[in-house]
Wavefront OBJ file of the C-alpha trace (Angstrom):
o trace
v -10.330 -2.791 35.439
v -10.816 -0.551 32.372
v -9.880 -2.381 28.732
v -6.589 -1.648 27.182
v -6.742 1.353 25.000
v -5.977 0.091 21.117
v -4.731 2.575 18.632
v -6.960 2.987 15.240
v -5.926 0.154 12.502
v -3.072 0.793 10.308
v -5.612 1.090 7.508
v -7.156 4.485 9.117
v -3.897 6.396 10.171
v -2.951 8.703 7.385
v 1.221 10.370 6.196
v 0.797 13.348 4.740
v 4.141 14.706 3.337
v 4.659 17.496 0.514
v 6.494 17.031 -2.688
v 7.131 20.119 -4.593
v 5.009 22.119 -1.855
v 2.095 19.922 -2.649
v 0.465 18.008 0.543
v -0.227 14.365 -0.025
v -1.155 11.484 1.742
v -0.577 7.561 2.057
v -2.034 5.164 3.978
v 0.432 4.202 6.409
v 0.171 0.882 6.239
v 1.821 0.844 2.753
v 4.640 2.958 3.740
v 7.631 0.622 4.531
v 10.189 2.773 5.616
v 11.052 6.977 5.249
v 14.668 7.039 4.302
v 17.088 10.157 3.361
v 20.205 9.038 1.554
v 22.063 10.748 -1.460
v 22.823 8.993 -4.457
v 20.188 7.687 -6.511
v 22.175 5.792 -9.426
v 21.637 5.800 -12.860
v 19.853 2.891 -15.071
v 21.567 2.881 -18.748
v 18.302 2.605 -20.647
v 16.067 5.368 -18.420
v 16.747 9.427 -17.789
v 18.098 10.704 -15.239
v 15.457 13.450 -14.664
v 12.764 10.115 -14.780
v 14.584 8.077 -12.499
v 16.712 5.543 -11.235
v 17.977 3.086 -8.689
v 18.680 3.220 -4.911
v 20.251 0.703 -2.604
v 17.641 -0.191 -0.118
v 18.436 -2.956 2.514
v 21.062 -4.301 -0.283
v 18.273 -4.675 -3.094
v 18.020 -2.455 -5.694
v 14.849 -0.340 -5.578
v 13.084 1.862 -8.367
v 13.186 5.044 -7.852
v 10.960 7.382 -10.204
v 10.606 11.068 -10.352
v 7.617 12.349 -8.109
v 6.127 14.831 -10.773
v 5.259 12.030 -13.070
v 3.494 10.177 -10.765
v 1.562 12.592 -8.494
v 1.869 15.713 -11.419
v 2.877 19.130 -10.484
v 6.425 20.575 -10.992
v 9.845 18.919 -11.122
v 11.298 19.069 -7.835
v 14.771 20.680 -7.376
v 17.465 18.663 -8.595
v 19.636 18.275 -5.633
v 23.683 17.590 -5.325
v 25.346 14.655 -5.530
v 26.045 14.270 -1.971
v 23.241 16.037 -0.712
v 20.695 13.915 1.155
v 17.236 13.299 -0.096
v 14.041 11.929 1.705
v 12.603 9.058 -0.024
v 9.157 7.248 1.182
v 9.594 3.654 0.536
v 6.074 2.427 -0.886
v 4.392 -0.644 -1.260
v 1.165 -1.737 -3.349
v 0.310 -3.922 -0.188
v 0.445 -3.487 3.275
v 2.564 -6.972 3.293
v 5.267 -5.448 1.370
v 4.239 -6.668 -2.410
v 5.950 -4.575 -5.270
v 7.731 -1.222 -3.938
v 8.922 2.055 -5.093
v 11.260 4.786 -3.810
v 9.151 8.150 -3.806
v 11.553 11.371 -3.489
v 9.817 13.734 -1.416
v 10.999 17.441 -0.015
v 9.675 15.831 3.852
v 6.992 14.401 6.010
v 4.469 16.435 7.833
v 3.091 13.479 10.213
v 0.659 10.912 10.540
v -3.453 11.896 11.193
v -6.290 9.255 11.661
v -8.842 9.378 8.490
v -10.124 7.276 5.822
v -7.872 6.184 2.945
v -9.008 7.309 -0.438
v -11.326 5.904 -2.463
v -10.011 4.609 -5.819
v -11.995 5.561 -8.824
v -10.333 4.790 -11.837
v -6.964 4.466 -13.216
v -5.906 7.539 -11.037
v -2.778 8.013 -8.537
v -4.317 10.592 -6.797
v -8.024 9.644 -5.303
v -9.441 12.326 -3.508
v -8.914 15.814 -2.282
v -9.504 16.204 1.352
v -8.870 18.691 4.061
v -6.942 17.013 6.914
v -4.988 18.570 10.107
v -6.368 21.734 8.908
v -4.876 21.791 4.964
v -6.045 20.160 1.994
v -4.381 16.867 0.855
v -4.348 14.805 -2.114
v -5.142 11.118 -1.252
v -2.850 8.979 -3.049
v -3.541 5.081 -3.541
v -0.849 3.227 -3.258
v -1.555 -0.084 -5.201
v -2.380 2.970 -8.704
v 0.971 4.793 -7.609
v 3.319 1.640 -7.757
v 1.859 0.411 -10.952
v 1.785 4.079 -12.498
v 5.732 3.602 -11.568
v 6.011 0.605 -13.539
v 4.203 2.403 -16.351
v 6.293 4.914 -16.868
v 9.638 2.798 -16.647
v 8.655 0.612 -19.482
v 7.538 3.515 -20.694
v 10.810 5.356 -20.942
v 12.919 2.246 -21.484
v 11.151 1.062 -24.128
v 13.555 3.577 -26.498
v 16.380 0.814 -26.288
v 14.690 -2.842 -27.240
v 16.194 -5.567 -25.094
v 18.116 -3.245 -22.963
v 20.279 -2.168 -25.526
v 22.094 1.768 -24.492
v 22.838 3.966 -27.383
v 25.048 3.448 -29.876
v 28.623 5.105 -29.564
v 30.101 6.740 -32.564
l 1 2 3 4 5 6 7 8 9 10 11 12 13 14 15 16 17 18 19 20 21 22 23 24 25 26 27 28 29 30 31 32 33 34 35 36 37 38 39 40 41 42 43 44 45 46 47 48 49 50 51 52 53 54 55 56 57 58 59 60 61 62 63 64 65 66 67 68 69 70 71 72 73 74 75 76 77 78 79 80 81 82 83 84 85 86 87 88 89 90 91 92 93 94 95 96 97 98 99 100 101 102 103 104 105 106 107 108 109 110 111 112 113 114 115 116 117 118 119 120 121 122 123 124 125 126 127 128 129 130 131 132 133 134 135 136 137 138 139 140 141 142 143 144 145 146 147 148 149 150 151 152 153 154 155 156 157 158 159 160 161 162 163 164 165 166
């Protein structure tokens, strides 16, 4: 009797997807779910173009603009009620503090090492897998990077005060 064949740990299988025609990659064990929906809604004290809210499961989940996390160009804003892929991330493979990524789509899943964090940086490594070159993202960087740039942005309005009206 042979041994039951196991698949490689969580840890070593790989997404890539593409935002703004850029290859990335995730560990997969930190992505909780790849969802398209339309409709990401506004928060009164943060831009539009940096990001927003989406309904996830019935909680609301931060959503922030990919090009100020992972760099590159602004993707294409898209309609109202067009749909939009969205990688739902998490800084732990237990589902700790998450983030809605927009991406354009997913490419698949390959077997390889994560990256290795140096740093403060989002992006890790450059590596070619399944034949292109991908930017390794760490995950645990990318949510807090997220949180960064919310307080960031929101920080214009003290205690969550909008704009005046005239």
């Amino acid at each position: 009797m042979s041994a039951p064949v196991s698949s490689p740990p969580t840890s070593q299988r790989l997404m890539i997807f593409e935002v703004a025609g850029h290859p990335f990659a995730l560990p997969i064990s930190e992505v909780l779910e790849v969802v398209e929906q339309s409709g990401v809604r506004c928060i009164p004290t943060l831009s539009k173009s940096t990001g927003g809210v989406m309904n996830w499961h019935g909680e609301a989940l931060p959503v922030i603009a990919s090009h100020l996390l992972l760099g590159g160009d602004a993707m294409p804003e898209r309609g109202a009620d067009e749909v939009q892929p969205f990688l739902v991330v998490s800084d732990r493979p237990d589902g700790g503090r998450q983030l809605g990524l927009p991406i354009d789509h997913v490419c698949g899943l390959v077997n390889g090492e994560r990256g290795r964090p140096a740093g403060n940086e989002v992006v890790v490594e450059r590596r070619t897998l399944d034949g292109r070159v991908v930017s390794l993202v760490n995950p645990q960087r990318l949510v807090a990077q997220a949180e960064e740039v919310i307080e960031r942005n929101s920080s214009r309005y003290p205690s969550g005060a909008g704009q005046a009206t005239p």
